[in-house]
MOPAC internal coordinates of N, CA, C and O (Angstrom, degrees):
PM7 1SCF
backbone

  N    0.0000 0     0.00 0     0.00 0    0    0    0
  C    1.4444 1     0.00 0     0.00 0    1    0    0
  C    1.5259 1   107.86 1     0.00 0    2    1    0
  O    1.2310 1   115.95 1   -56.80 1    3    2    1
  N    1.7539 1   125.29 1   123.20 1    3    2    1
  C    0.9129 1   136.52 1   152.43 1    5    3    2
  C    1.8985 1   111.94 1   -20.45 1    6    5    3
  O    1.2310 1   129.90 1   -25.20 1    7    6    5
  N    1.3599 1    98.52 1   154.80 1    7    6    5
  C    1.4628 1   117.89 1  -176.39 1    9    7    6
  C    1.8929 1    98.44 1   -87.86 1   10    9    7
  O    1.2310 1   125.11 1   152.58 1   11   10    9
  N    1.3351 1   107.78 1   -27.42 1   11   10    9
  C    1.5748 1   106.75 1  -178.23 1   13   11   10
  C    1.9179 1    96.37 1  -107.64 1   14   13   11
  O    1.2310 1   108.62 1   174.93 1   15   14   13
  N    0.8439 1   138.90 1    -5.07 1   15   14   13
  C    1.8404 1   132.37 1   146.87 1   17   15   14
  C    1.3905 1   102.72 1   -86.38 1   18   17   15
  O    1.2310 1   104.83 1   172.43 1   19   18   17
  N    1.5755 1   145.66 1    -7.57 1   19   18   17
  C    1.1377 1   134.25 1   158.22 1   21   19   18
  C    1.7816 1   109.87 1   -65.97 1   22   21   19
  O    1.2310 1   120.92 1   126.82 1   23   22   21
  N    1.3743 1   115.84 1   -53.18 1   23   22   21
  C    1.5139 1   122.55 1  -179.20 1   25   23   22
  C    1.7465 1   120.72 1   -92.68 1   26   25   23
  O    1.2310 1   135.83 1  -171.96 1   27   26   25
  N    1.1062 1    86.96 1     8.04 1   27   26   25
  C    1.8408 1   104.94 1   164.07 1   29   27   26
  C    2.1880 1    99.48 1   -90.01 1   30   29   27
  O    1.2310 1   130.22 1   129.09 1   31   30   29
  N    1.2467 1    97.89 1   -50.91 1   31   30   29
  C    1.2166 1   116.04 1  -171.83 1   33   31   30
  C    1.8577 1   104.54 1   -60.52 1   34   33   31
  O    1.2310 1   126.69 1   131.07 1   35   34   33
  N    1.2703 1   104.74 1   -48.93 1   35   34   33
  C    1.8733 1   116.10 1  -171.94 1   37   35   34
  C    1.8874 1   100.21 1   -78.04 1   38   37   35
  O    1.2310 1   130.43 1   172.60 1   39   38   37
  N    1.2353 1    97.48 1    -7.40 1   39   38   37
  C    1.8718 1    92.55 1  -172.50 1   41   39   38
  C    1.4504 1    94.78 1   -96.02 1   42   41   39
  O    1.2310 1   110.63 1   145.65 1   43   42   41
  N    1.5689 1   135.22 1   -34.35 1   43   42   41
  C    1.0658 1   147.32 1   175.36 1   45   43   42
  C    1.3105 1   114.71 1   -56.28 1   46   45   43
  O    1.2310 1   125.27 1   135.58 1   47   46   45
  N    1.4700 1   107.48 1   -44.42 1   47   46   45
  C    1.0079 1    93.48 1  -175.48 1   49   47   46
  C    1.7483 1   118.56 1   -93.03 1   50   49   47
  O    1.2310 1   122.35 1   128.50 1   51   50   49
  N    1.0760 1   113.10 1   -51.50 1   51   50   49
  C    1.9298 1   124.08 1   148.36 1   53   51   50
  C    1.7900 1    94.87 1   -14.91 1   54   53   51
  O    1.2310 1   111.37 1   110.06 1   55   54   53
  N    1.1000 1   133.86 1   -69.94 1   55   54   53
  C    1.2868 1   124.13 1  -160.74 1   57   55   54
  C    1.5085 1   113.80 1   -63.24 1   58   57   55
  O    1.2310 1   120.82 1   128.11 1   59   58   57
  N    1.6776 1   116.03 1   -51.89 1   59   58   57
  C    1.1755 1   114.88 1   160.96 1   61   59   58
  C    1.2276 1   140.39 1   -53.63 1   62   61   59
  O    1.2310 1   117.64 1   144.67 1   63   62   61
  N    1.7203 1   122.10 1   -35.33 1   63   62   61
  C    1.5220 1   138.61 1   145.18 1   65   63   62
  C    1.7214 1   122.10 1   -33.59 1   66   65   63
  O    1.2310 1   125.57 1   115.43 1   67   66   65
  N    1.3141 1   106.90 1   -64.57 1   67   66   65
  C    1.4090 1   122.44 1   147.61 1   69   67   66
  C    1.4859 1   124.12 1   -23.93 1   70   69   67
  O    1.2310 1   122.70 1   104.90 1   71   70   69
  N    1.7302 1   112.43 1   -75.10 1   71   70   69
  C    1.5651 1   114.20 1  -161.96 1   73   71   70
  C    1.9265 1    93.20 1   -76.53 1   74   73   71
  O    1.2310 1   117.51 1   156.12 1   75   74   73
  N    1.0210 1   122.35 1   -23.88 1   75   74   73
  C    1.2489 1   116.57 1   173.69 1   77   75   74
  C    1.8521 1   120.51 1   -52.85 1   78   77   75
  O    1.2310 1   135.33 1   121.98 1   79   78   77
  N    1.9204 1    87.93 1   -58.02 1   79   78   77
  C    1.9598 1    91.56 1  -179.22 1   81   79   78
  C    1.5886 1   118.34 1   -59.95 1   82   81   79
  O    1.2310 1   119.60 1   161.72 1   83   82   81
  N    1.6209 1   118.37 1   -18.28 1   83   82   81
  C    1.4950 1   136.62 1   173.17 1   85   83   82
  C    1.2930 1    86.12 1   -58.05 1   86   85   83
  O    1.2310 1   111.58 1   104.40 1   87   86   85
  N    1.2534 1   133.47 1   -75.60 1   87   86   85
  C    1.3942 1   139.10 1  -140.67 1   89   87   86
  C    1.7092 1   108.09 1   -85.59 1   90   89   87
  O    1.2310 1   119.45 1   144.77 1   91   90   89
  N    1.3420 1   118.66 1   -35.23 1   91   90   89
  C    1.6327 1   106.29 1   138.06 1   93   91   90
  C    1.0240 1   123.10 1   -20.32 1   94   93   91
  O    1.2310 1   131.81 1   109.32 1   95   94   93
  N    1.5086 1    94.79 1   -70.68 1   95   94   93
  C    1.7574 1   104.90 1  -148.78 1   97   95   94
  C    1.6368 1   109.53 1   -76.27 1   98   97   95
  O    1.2310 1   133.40 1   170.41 1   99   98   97
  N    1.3331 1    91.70 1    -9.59 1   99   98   97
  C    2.1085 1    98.02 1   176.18 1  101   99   98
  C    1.2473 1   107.25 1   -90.76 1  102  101   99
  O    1.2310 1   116.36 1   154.39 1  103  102  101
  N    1.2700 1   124.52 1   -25.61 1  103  102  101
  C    1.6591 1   129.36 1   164.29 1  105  103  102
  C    1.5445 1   109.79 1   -61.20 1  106  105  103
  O    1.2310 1   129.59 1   123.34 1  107  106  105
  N    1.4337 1    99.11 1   -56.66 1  107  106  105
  C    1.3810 1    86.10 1  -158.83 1  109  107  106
  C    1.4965 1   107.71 1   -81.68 1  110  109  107
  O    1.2310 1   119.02 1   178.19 1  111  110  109
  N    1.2833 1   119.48 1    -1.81 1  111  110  109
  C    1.3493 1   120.44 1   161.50 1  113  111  110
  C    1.3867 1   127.19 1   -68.36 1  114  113  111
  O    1.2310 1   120.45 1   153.73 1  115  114  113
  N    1.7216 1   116.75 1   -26.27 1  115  114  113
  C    1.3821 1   120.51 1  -166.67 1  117  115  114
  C    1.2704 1   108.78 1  -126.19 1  118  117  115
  O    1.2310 1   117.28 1   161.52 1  119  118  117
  N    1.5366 1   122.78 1   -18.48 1  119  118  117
  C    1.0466 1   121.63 1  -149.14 1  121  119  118
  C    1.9442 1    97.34 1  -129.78 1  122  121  119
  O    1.2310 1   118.71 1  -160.57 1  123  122  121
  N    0.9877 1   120.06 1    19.43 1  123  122  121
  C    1.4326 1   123.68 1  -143.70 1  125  123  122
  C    1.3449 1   103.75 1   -87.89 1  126  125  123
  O    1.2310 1   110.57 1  -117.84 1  127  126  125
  N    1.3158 1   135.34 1    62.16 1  127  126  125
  C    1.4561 1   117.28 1   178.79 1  129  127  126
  C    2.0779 1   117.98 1  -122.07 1  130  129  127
  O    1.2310 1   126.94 1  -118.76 1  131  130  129
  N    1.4718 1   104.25 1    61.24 1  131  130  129
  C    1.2245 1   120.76 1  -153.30 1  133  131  130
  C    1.7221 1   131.64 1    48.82 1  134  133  131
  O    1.2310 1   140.75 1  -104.36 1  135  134  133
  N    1.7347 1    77.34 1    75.64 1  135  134  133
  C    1.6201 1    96.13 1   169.51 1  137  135  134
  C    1.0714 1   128.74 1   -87.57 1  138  137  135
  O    1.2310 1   111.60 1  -138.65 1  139  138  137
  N    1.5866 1   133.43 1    41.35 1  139  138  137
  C    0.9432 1   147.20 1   176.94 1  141  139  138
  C    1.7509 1   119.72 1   -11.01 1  142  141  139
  O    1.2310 1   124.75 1   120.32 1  143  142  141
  N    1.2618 1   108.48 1   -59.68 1  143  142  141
  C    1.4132 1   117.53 1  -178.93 1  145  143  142
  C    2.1030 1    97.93 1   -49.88 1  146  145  143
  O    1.2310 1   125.30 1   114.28 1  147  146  145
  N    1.1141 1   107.43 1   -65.72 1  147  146  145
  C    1.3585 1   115.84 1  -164.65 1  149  147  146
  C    1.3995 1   110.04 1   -29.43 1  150  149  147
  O    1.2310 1   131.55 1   115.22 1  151  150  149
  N    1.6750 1    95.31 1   -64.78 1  151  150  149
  C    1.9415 1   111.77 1   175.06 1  153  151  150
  C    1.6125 1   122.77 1   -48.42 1  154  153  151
  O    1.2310 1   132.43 1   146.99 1  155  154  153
  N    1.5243 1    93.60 1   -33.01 1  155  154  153
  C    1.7830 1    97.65 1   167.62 1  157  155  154
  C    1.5613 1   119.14 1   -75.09 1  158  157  155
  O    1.2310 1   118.01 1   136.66 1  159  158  157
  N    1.3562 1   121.39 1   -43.34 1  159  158  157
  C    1.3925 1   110.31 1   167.73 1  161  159  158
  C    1.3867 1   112.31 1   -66.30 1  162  161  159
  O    1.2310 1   112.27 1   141.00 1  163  162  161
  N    1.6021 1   132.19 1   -39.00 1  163  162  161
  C    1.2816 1   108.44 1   168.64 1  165  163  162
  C    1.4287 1   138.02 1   -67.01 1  166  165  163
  O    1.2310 1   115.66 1   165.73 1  167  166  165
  N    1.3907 1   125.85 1   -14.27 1  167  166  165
  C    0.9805 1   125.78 1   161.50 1  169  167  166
  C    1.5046 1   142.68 1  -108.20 1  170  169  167
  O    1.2310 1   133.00 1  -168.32 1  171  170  169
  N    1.4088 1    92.48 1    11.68 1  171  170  169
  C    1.6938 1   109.18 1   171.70 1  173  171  170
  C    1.4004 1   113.25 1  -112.05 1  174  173  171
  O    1.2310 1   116.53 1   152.03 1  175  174  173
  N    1.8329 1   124.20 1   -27.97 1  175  174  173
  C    1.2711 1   109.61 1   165.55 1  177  175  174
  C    1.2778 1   119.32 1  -140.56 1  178  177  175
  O    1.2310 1   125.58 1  -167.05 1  179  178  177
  N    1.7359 1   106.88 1    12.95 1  179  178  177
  C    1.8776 1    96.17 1   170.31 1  181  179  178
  C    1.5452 1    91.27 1  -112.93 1  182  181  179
  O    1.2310 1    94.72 1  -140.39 1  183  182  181
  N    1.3002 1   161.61 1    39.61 1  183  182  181
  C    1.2979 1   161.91 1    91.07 1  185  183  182
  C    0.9882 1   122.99 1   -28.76 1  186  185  183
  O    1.2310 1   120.48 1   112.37 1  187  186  185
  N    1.7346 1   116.68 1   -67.63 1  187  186  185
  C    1.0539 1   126.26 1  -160.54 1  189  187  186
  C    1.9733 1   106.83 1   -75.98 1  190  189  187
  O    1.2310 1   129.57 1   141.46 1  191  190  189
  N    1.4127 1    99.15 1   -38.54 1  191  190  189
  C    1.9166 1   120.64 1   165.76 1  193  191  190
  C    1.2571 1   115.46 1   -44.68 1  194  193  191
  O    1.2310 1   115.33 1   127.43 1  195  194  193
  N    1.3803 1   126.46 1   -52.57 1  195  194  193
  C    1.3304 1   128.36 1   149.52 1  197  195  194
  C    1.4385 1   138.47 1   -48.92 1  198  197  195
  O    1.2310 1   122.10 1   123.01 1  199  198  197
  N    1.4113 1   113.58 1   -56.99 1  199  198  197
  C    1.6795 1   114.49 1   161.82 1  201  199  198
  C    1.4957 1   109.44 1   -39.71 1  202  201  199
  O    1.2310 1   122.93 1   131.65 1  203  202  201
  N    1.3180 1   111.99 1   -48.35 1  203  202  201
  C    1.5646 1   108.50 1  -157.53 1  205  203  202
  C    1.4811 1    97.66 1   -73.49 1  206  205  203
  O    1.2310 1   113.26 1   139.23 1  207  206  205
  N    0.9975 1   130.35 1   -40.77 1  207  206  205
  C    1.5004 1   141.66 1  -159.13 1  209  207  206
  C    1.6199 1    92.08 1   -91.93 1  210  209  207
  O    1.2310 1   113.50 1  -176.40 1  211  210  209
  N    1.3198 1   129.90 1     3.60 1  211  210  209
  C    1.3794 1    98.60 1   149.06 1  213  211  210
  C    1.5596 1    97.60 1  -124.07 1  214  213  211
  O    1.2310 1   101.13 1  -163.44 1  215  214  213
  N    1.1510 1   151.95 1    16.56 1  215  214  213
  C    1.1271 1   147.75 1  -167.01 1  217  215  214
  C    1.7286 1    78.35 1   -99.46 1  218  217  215
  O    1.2310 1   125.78 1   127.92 1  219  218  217
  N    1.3829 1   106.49 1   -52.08 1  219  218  217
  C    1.6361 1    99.67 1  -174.14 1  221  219  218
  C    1.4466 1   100.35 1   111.86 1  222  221  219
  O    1.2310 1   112.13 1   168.20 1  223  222  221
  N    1.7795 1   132.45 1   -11.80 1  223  222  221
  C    1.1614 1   108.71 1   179.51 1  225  223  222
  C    1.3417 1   117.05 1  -100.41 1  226  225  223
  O    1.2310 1   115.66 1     1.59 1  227  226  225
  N    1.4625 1   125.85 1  -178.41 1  227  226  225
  C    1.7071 1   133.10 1   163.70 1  229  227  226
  C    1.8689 1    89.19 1    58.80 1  230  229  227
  O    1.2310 1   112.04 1  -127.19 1  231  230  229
  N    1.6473 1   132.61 1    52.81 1  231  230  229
  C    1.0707 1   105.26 1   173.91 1  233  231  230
  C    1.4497 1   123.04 1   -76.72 1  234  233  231
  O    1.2310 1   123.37 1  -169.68 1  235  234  233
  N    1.2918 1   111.15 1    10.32 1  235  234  233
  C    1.7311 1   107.18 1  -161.67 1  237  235  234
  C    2.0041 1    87.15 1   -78.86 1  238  237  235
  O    1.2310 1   125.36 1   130.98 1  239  238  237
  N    1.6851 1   107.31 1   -49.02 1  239  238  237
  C    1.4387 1   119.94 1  -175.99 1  241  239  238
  C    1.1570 1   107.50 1   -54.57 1  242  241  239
  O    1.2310 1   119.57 1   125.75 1  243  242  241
  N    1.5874 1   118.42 1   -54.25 1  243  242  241
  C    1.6349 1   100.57 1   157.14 1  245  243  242
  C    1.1763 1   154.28 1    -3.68 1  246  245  243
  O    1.2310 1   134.96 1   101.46 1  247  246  245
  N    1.5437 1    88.66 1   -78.54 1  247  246  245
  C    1.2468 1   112.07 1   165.43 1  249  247  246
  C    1.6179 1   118.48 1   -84.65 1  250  249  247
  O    1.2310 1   105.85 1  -159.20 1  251  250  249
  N    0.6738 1   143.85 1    20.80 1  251  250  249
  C    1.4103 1   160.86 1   128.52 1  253  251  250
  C    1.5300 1   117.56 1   -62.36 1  254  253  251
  O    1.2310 1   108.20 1   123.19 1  255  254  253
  N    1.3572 1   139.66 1   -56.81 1  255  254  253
  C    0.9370 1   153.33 1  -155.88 1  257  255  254
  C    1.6500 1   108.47 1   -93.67 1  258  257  255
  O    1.2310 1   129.35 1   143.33 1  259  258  257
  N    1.4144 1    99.58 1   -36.67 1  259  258  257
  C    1.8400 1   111.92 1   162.56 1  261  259  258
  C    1.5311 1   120.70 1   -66.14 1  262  261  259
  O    1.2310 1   123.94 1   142.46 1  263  262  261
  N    1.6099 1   110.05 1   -37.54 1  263  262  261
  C    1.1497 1   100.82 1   179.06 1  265  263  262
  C    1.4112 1   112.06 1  -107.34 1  266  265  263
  O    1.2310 1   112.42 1  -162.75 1  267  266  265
  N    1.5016 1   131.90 1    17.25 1  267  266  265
  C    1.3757 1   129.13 1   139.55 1  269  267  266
  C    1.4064 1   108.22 1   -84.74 1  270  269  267
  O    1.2310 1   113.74 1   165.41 1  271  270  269
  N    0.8442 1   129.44 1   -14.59 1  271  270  269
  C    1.6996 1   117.80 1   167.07 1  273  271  270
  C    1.7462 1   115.81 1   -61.97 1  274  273  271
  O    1.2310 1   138.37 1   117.23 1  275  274  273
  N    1.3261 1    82.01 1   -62.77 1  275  274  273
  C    1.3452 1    92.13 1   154.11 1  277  275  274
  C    1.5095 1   143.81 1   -12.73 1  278  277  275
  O    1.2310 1   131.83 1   105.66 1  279  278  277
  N    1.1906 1    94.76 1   -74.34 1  279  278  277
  C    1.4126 1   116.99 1  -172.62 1  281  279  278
  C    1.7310 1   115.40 1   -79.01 1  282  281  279
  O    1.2310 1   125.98 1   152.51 1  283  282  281
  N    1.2739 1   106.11 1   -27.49 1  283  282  281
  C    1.5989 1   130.12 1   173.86 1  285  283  282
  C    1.5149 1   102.54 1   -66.62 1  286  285  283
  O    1.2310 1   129.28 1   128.10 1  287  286  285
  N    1.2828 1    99.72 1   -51.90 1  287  286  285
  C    1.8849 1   107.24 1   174.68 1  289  287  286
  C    0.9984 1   101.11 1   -33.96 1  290  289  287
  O    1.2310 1   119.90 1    81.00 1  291  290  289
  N    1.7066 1   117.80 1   -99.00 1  291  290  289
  C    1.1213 1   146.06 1  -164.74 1  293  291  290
  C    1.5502 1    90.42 1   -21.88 1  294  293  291
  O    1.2310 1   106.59 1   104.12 1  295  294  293
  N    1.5029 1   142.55 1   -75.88 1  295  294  293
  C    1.2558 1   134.27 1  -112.21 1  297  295  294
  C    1.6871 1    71.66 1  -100.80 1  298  297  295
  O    1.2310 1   114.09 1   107.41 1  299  298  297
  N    0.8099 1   128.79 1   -72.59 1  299  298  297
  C    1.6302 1   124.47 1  -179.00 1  301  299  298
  C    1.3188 1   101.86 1   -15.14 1  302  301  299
  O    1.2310 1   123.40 1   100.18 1  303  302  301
  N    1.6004 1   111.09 1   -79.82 1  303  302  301
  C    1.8248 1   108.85 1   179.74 1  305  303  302
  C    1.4966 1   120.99 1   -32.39 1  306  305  303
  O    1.2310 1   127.58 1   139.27 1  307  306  305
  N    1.6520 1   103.03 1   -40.73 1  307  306  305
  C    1.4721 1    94.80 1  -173.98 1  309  307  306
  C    1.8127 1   120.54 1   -72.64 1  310  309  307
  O    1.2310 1   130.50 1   147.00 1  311  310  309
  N    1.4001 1    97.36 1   -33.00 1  311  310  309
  C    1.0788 1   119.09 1   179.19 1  313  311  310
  C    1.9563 1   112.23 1   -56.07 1  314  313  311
  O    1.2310 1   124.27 1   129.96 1  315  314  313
  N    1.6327 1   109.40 1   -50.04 1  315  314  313
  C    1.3125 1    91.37 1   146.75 1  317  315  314
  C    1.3113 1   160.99 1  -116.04 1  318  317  315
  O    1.2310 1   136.97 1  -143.40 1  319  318  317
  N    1.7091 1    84.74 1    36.60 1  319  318  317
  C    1.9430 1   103.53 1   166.56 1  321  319  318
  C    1.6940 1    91.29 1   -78.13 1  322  321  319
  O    1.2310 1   105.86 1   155.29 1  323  322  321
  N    1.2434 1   143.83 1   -24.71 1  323  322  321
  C    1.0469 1   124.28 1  -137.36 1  325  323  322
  C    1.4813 1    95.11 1  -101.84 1  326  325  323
  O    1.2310 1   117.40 1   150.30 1  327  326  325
  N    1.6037 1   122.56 1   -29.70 1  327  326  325
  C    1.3598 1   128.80 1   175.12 1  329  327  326
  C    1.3592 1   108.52 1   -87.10 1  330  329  327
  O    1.2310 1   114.62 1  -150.13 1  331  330  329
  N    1.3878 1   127.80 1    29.87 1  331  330  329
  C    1.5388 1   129.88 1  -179.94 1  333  331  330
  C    1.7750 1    97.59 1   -99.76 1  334  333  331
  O    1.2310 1   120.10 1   180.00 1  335  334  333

């Protein structure tokens, strides 16, 4: 892997790590009434997605771990737009 698909790869993932802890932190600001699930995806794989992605190592797990965070979000969120 290229030195510029290495930092294409670490910005990808930093950005997604990032827009994730925003979206924590707007949950748990508004929405906070033991969201258990939320706090577990943030601190088991958009923490750890971020460290790695700026340390620069294991980016494939990285990026793995960013976009199951990810994806856990989403269905969580939907899950409670749907009980609103």
């Amino acid at each position: 892997m290229s030195t510029r698909n290495i930092g294409l790869v670490r910005a990808i993932i930093l950005a997604g790590g990032f827009a994730q802890a925003v979206f924590w932190t707007l949950t748990l600001e508004t929405l906070r009434n033991g969201l258990l699930p939320f706090d577990l995806v943030f601190f088991w794989l958009t923490i750890p997605a971020i460290a790695l992605g700026l340390l620069g190592q294991s980016l494939p797990l990285a990026a793995g771990l960013a976009l199951a965070g990810f994806i856990i979000n989403i269905g969580l969120l939907a899950g409670l737009a749907a009980n609103l």
